[in-house]
N, C-alpha and C positions, 0 to 999 in steps of 0.2 A: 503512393500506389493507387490506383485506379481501381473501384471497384467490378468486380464480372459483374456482369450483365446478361439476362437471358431475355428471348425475344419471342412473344405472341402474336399469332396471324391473325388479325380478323378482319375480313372482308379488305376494304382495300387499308386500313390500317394496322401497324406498329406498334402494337402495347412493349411500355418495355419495364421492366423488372429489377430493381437494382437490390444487391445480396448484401448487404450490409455486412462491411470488417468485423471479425473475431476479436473479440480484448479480453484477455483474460488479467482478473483482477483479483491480484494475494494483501493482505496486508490485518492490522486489525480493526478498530473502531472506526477509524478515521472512514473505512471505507466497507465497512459492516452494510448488508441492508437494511440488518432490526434494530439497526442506533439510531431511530427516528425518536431521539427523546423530546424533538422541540415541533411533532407533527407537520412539519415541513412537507411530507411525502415527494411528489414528482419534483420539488425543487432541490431535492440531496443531490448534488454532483453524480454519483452513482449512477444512482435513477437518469440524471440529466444525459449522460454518456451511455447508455443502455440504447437511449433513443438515434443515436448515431450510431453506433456500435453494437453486434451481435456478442453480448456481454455473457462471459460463466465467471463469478462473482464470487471466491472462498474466502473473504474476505470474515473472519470472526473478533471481538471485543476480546482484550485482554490477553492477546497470545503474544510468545515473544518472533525472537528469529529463529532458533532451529525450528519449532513447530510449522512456521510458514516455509523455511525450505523445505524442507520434507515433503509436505502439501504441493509445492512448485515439482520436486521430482515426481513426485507420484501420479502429476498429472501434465506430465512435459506432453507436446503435443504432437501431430505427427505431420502436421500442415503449417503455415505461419502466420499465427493469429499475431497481434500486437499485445504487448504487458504492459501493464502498468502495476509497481512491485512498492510497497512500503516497506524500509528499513525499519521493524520493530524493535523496542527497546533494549538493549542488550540485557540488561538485569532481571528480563522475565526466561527463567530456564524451563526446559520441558523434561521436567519429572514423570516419572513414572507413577506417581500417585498423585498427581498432580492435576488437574481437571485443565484443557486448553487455557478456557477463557478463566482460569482463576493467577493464571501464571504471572498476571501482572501484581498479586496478593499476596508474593511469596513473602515478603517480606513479615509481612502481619505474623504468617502461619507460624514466622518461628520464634517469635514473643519476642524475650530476653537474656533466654537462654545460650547454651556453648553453641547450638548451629546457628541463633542471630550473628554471635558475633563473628563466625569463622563467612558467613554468608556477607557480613557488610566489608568483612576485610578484603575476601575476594571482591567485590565490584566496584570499591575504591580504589584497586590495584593499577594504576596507567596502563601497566604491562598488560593486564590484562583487557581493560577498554577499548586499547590499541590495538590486541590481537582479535578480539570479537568483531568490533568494528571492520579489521577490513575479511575477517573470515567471511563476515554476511557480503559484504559490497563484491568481493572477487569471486562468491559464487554466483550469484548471480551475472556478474557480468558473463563467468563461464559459460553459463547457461545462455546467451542472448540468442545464440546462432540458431537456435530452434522456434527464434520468433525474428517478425516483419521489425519492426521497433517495438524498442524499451525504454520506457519512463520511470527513473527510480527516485522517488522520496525519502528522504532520511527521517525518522520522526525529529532528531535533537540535529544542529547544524554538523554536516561531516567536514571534518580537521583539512585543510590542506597537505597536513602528513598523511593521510590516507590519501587521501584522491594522487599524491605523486606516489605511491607503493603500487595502485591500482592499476594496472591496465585496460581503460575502460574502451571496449568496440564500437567502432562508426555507428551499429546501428544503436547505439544505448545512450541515454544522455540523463545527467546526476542533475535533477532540478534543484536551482539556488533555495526553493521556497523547503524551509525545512517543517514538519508539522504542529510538532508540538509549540515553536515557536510563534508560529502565524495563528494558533491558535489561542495561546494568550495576550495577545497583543493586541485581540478585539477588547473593545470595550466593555463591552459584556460579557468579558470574562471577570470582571471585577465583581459583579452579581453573583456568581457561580458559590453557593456555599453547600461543603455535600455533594453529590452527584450532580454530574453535567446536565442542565438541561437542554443543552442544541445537540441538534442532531449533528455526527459526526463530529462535536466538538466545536462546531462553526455554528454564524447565522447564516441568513438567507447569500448575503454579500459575495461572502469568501466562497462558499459552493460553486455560486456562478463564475468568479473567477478563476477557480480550479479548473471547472467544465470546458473553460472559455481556453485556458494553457493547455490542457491537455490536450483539445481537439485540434490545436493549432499544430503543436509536436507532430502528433500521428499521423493528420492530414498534411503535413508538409510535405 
């Protein structure tokens, strides 16, 4: 798609104006603004795609999937900006006493007791990773038709039994790069003890390559 363009007189010249595409950007860490743990700043992916792109960014640390769809309905648009949407982990649920970003801790919260155990049996259940799984991926594909294109990231690789259940729409496309894997597969993940120190989970590298796939998608 072509960006509009508006056009200023001055004298005998043409100034011209270009409006920079709408992206709207759900997901968690991966694509947070404040996970600059490795002060990278303008070289986070994010940031780097802000500068192409007229970016609104809800992007928070530690949330799972329904929190981010939720977040996606509540802020569907009424023009057609482009998405770029993170499949967060299905094992972060959104409780009610639950803090967003601590969703990814549930586990912690419930020690050793009888809700750990009825909590790990549920997220071992296939039945049940299978059903979460394409719950997230088929809403949002529902949802594409109110955006230009969609770019959807999986954090863990998605099953080929999902993606054949899916109906996914022309304008939406399921990237091969899944995040959490790309993200340990850097070398400098083997450093990481304790809290991540790269921002978004990446170094400088992977950012740029992020940057570099998405803009290619959206601008195709």
């Amino acid at each position: 798609n072509k960006c509009h363009c508006q056009f200023e007189q001055r004298s005998t010249k043409t100034k011209v104006f270009y409006m920079k595409k709408p992206l709207y950007i759900f997901g968690d860490s991966y694509v947070d603004l404040g996970f600059d743990r490795g002060a990278i700043g303008e070289r986070m992916w994010v940031r780097q795609l802000s500068k192409t792109f007229d970016t609104r960014n809800f992007g928070l640390r530690g949330t799972g999937p329904d929190w981010n769809l939720h977040q996606l309905i509540e802020h569907l648009p009424n023009h057609k900006p482009h998405l770029l949407y993170i499949g967060t982990e299905i094992n972060r649920l959104n409780l009610r006493n639950t803090q967003p970003t601590q969703q990814a801790m549930l586990k912690n919260q419930y020690g050793s007791g009888r809700m750990a155990i009825i909590f790990d049996e549920l997220i071992s259940m296939p039945e049940w990773q299978l059903t979460e799984s394409v719950k997230c991926l088929s809403a949002v594909a529902s949802l594409a038709h109110h955006f230009d294109r969609v770019l959807y990231f999986g954090s863990d690789t998605i099953s080929q039994s999902v993606l054949n259940i899916v109906n996914i729409p022309h304008n939406m496309h399921v990237s091969n790069y899944a995040m959490t894997p790309l993200s340990i597969s850097e070398p400098e993940y083997a450093s990481v003890s304790g809290p991540d120190h790269r921002s978004n989970h990446y170094t400088e590298y992977n950012h740029d390559m992020l940057t570099q796939y998405s803009e290619e998608y959206f601008n195709a």
